[in-house]
Biopython code that builds the backbone (N, CA, C, O; Angstrom):
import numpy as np
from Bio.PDB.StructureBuilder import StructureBuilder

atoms = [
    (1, "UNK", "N", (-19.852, 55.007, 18.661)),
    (1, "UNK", "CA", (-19.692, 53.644, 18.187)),
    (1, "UNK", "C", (-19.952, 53.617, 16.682)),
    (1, "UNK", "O", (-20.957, 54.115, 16.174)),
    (2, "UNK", "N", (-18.816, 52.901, 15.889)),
    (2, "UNK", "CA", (-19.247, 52.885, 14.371)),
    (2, "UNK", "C", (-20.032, 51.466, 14.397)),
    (2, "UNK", "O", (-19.884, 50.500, 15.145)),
    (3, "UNK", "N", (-20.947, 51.690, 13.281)),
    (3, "UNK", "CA", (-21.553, 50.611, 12.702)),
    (3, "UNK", "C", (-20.821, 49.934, 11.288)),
    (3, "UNK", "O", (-20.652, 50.648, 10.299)),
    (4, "UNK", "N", (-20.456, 48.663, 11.295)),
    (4, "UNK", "CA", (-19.746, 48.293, 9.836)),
    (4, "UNK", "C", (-20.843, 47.707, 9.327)),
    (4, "UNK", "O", (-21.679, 46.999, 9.888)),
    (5, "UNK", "N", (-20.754, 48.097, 8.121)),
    (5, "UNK", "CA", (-21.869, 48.178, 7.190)),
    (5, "UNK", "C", (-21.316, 46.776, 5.924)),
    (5, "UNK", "O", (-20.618, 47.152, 4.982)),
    (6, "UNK", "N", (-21.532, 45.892, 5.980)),
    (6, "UNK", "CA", (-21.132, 44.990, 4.713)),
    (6, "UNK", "C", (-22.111, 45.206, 3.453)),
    (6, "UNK", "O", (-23.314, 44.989, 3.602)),
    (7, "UNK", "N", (-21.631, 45.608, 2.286)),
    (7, "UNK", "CA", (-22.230, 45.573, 1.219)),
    (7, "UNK", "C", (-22.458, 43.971, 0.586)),
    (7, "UNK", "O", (-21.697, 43.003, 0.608)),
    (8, "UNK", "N", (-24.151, 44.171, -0.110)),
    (8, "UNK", "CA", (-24.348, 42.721, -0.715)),
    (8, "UNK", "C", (-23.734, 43.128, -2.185)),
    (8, "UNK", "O", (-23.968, 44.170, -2.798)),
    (9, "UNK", "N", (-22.958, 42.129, -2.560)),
    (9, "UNK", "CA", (-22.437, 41.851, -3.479)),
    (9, "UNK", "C", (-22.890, 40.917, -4.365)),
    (9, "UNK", "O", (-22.497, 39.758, -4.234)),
    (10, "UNK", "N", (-24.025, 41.353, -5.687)),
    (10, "UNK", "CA", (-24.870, 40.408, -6.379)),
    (10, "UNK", "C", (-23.955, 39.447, -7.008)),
    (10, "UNK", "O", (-24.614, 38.409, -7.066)),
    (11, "UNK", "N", (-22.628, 39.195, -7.583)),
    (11, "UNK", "CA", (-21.988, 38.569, -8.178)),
    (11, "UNK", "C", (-20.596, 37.419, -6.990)),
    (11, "UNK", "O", (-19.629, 36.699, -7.238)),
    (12, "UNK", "N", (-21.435, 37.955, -5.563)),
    (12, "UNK", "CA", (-20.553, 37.231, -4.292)),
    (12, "UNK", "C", (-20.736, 35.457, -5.005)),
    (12, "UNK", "O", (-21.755, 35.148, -5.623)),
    (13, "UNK", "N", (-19.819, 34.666, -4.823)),
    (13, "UNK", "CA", (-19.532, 33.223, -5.029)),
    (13, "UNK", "C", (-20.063, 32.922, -3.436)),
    (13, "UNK", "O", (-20.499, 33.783, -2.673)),
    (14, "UNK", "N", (-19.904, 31.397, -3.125)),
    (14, "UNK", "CA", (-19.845, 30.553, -1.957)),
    (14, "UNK", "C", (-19.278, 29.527, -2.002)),
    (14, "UNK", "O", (-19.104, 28.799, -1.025)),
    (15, "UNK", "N", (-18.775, 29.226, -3.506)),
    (15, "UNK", "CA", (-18.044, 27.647, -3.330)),
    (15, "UNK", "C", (-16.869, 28.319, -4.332)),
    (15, "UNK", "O", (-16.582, 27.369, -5.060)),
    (16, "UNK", "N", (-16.284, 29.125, -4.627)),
    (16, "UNK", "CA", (-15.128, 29.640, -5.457)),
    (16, "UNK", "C", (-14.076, 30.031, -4.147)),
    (16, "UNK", "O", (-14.258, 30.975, -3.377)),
    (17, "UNK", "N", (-12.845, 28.984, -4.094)),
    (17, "UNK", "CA", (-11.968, 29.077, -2.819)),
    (17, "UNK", "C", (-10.719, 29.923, -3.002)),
    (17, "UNK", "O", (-9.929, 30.485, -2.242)),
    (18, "UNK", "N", (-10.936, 29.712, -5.059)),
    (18, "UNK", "CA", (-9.308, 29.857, -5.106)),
    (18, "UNK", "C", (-9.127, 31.144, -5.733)),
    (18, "UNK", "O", (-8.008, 31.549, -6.050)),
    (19, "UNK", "N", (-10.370, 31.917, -5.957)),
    (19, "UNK", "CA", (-9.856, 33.192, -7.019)),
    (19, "UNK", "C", (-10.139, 34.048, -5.984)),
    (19, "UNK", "O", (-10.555, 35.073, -6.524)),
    (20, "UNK", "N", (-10.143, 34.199, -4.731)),
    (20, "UNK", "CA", (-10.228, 35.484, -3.493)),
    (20, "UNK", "C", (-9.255, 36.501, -4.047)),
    (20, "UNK", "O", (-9.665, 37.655, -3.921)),
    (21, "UNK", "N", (-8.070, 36.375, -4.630)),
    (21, "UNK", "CA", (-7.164, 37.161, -4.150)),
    (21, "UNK", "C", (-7.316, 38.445, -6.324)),
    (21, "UNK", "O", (-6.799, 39.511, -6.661)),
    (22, "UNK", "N", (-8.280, 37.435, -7.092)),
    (22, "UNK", "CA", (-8.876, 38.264, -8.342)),
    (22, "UNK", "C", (-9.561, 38.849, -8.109)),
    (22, "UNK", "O", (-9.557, 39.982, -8.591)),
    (23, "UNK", "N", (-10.757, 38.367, -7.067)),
    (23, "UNK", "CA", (-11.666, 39.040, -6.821)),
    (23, "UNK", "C", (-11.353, 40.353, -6.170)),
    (23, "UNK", "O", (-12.068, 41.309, -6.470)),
    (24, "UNK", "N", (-10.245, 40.539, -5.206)),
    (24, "UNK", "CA", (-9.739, 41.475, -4.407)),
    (24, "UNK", "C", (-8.960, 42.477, -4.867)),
    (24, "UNK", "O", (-8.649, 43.513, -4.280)),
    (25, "UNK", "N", (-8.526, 41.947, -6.444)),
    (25, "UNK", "CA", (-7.688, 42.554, -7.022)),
    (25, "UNK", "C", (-8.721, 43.664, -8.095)),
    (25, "UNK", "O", (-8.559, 44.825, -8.471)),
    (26, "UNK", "N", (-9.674, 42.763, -8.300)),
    (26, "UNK", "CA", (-10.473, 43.563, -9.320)),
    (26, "UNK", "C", (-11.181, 44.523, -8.113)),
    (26, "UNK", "O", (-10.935, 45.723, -8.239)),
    (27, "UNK", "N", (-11.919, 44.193, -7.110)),
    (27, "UNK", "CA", (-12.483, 45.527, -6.578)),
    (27, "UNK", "C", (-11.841, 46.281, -6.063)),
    (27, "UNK", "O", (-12.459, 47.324, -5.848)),
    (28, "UNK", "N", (-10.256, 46.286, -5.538)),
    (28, "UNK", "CA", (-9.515, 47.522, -5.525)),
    (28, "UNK", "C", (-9.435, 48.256, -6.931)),
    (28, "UNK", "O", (-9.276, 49.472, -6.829)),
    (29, "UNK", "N", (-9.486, 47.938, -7.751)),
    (29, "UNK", "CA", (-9.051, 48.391, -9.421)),
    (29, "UNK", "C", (-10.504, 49.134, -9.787)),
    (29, "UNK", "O", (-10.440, 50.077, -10.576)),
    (30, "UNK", "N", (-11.621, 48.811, -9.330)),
    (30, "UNK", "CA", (-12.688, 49.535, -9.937)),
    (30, "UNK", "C", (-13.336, 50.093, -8.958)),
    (30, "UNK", "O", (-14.344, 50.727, -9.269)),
    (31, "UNK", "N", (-12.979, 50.022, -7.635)),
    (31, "UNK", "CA", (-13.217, 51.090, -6.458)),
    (31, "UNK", "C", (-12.977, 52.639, -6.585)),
    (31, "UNK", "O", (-11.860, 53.145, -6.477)),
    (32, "UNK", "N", (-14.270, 53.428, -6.851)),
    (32, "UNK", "CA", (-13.784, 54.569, -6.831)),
    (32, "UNK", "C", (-14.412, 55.311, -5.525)),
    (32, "UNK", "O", (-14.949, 56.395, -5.755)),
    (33, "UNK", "N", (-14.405, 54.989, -4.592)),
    (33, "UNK", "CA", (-14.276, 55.816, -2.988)),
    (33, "UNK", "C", (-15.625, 55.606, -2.883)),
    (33, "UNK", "O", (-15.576, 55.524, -1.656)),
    (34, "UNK", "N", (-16.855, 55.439, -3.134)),
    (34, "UNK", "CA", (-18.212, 55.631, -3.282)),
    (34, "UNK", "C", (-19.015, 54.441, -3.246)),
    (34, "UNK", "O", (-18.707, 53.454, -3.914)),
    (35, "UNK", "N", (-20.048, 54.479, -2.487)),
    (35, "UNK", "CA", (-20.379, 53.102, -2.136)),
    (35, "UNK", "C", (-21.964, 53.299, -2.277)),
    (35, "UNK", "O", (-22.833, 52.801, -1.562)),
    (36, "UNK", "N", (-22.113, 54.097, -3.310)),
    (36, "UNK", "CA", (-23.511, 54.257, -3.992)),
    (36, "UNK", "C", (-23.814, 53.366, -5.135)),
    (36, "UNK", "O", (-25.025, 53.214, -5.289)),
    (37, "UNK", "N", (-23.199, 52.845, -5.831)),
    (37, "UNK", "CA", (-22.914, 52.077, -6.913)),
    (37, "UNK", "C", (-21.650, 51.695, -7.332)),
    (37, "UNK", "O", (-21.074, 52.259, -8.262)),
    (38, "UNK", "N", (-21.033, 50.479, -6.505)),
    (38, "UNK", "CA", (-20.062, 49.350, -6.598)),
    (38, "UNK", "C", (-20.363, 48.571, -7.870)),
    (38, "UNK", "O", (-21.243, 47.710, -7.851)),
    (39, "UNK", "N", (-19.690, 48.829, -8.943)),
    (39, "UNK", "CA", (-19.776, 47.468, -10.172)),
    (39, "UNK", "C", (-18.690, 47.480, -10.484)),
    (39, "UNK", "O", (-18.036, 48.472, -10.805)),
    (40, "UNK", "N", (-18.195, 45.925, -10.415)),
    (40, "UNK", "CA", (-16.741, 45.055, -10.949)),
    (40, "UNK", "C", (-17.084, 45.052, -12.095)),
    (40, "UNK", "O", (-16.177, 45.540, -12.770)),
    (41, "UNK", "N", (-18.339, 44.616, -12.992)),
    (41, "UNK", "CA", (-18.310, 44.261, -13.800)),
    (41, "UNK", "C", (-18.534, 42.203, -13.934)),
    (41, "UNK", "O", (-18.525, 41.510, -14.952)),
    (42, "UNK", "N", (-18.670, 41.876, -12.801)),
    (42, "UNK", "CA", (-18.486, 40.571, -12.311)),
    (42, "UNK", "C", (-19.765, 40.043, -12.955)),
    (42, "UNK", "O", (-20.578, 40.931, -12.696)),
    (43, "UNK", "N", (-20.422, 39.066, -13.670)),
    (43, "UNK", "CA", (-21.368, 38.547, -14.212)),
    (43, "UNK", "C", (-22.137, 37.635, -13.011)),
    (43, "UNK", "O", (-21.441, 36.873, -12.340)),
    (44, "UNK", "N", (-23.689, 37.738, -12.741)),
    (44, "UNK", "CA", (-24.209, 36.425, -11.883)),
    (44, "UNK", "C", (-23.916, 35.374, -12.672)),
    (44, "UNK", "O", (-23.019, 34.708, -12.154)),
    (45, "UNK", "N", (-24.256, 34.970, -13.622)),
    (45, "UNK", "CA", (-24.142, 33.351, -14.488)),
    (45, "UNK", "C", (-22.666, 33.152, -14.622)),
    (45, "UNK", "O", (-21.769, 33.731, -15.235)),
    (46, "UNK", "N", (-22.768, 31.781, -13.561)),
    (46, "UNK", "CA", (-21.623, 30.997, -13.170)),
    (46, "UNK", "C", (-20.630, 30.920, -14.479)),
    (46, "UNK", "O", (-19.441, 31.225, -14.385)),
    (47, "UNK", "N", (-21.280, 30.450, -15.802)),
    (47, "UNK", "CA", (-20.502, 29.916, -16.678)),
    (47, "UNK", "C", (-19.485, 31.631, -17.564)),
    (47, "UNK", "O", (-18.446, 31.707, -18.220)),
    (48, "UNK", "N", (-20.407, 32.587, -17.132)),
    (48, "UNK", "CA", (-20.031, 33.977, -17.973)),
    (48, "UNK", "C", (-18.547, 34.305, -16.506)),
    (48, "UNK", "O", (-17.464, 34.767, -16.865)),
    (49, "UNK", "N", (-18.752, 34.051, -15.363)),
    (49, "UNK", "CA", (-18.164, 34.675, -14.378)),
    (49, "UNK", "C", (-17.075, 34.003, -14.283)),
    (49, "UNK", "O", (-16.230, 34.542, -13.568)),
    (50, "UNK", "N", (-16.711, 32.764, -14.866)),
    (50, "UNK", "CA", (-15.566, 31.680, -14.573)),
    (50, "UNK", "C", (-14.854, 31.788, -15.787)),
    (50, "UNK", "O", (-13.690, 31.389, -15.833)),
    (51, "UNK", "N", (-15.709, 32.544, -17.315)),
    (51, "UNK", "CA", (-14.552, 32.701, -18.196)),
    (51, "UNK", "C", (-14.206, 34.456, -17.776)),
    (51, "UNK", "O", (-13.250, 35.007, -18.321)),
    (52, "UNK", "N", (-14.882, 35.042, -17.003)),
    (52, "UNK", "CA", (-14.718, 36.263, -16.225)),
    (52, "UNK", "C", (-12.983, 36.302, -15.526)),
    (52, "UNK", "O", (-12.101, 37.099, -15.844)),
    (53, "UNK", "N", (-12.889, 35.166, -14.502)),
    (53, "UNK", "CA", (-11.904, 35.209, -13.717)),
    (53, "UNK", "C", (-11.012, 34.567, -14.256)),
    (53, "UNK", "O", (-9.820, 34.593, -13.951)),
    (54, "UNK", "N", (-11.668, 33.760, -15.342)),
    (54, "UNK", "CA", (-9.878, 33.107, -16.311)),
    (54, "UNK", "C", (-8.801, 34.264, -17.026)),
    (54, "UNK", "O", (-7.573, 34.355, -16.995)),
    (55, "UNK", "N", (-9.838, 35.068, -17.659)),
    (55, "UNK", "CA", (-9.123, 35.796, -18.246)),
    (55, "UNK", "C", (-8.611, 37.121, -17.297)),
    (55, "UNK", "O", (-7.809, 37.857, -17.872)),
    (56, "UNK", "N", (-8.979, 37.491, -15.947)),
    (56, "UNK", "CA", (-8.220, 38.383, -15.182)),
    (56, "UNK", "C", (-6.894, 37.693, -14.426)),
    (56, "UNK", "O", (-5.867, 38.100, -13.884)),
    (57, "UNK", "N", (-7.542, 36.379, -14.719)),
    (57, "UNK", "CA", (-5.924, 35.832, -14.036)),
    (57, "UNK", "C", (-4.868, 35.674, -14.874)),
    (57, "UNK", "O", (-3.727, 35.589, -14.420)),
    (58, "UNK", "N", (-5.124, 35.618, -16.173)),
    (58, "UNK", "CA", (-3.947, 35.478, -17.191)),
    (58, "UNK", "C", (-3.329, 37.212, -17.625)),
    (58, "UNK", "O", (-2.235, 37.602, -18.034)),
    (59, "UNK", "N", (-5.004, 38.149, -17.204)),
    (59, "UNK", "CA", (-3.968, 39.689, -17.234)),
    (59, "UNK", "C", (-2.811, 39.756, -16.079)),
    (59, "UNK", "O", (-1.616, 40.013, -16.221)),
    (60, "UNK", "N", (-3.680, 39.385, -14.669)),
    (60, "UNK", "CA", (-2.611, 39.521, -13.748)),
    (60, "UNK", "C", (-1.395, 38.817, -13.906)),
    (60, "UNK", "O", (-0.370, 39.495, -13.833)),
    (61, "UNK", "N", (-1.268, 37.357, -14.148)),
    (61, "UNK", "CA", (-0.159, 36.810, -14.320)),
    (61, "UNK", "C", (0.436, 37.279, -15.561)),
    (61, "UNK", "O", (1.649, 37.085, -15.488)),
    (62, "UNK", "N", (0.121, 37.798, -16.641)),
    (62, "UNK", "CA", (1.305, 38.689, -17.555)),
    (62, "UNK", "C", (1.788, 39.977, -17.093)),
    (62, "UNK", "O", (2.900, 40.407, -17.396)),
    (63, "UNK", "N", (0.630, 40.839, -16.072)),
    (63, "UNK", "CA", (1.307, 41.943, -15.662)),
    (63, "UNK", "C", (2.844, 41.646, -15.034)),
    (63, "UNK", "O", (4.005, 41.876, -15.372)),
    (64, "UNK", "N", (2.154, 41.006, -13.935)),
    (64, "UNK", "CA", (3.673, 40.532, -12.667)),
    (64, "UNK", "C", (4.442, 39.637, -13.752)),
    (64, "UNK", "O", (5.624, 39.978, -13.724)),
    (65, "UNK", "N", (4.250, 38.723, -14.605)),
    (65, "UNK", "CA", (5.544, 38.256, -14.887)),
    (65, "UNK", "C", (6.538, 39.202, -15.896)),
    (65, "UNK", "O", (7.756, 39.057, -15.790)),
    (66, "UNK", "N", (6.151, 39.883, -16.584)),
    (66, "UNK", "CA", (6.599, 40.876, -17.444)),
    (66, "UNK", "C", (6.540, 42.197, -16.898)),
    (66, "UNK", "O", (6.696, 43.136, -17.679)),
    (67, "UNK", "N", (6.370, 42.388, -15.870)),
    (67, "UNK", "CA", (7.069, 43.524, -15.178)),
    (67, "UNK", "C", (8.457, 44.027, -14.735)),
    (67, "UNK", "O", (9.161, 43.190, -14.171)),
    (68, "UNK", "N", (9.003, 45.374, -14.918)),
    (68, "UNK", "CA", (10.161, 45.702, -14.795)),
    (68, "UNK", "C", (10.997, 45.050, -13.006)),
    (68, "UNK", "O", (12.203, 44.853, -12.858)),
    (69, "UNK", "N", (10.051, 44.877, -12.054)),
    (69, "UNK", "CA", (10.163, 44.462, -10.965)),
    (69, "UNK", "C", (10.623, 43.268, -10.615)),
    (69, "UNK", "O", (11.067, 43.048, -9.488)),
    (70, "UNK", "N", (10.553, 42.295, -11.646)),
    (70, "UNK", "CA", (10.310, 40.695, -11.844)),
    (70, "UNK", "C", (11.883, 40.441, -12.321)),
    (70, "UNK", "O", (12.306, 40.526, -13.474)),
    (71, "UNK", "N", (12.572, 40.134, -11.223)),
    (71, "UNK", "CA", (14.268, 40.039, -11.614)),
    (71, "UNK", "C", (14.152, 38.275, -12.894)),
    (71, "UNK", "O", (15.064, 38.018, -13.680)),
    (72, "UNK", "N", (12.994, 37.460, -12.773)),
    (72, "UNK", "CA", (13.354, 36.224, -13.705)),
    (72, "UNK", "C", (12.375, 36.777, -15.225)),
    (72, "UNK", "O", (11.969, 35.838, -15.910)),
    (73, "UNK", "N", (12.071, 37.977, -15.647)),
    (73, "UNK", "CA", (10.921, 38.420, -16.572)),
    (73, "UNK", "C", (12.037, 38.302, -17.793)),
    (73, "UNK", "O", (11.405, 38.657, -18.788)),
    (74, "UNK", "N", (13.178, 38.027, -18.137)),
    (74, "UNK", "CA", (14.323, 37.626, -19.255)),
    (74, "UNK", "C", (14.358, 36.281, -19.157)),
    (74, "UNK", "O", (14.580, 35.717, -20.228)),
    (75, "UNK", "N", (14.183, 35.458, -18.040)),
    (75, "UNK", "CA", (13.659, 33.955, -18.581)),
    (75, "UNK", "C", (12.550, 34.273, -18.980)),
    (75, "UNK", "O", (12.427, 34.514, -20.181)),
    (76, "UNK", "N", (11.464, 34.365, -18.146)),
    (76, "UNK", "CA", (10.383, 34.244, -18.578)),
    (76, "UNK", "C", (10.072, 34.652, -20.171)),
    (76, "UNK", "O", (9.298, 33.925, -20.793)),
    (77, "UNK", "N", (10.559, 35.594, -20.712)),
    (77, "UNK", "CA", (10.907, 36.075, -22.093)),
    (77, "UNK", "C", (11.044, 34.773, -22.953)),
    (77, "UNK", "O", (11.328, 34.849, -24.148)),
]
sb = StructureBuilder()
sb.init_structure("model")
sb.init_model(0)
sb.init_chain("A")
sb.init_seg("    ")
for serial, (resi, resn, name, xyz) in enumerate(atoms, 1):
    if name == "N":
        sb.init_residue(resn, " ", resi, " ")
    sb.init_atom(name, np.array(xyz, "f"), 0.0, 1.0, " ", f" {name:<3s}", serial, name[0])
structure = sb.get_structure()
């Protein structure tokens, strides 16, 4: 029988509904196989962690819109 083990995550939210899918994006991106020391880089202080996820959402949304993949990235231009 395995045991699943949930890691505490010092920088975990409880009332942030809408950035799940930054948050998910950044710990695949700084996951390196090892679960001895997990750091995003994610700040505890609310006000440092919310200009944290503004600015990963404006990397992600320039990656995907200016990507070679993105058939409207010549409008978007």
């Amino acid at each position: 029988m395995t045991m699943l083990l949930m890691k505490k995550l010092e920088w975990a939210t409880s009332d942030n509904f809408n950035d799940c899918g930054v948050f998910a994006m950044r710990h695949m991106e700084m996951y390196k196989g090892s679960d001895v020391k997990f750091e995003c880089g994610f700040s505890t202080r609310k006000d440092i962690q919310d200009m944290q996820l503004k600015n990963l959402r404006m990397k992600i949304a320039t990656k995907l819109l200016l990507s070679e993949a993105n058939m409207y990235k010549e409008t978007v231009m």
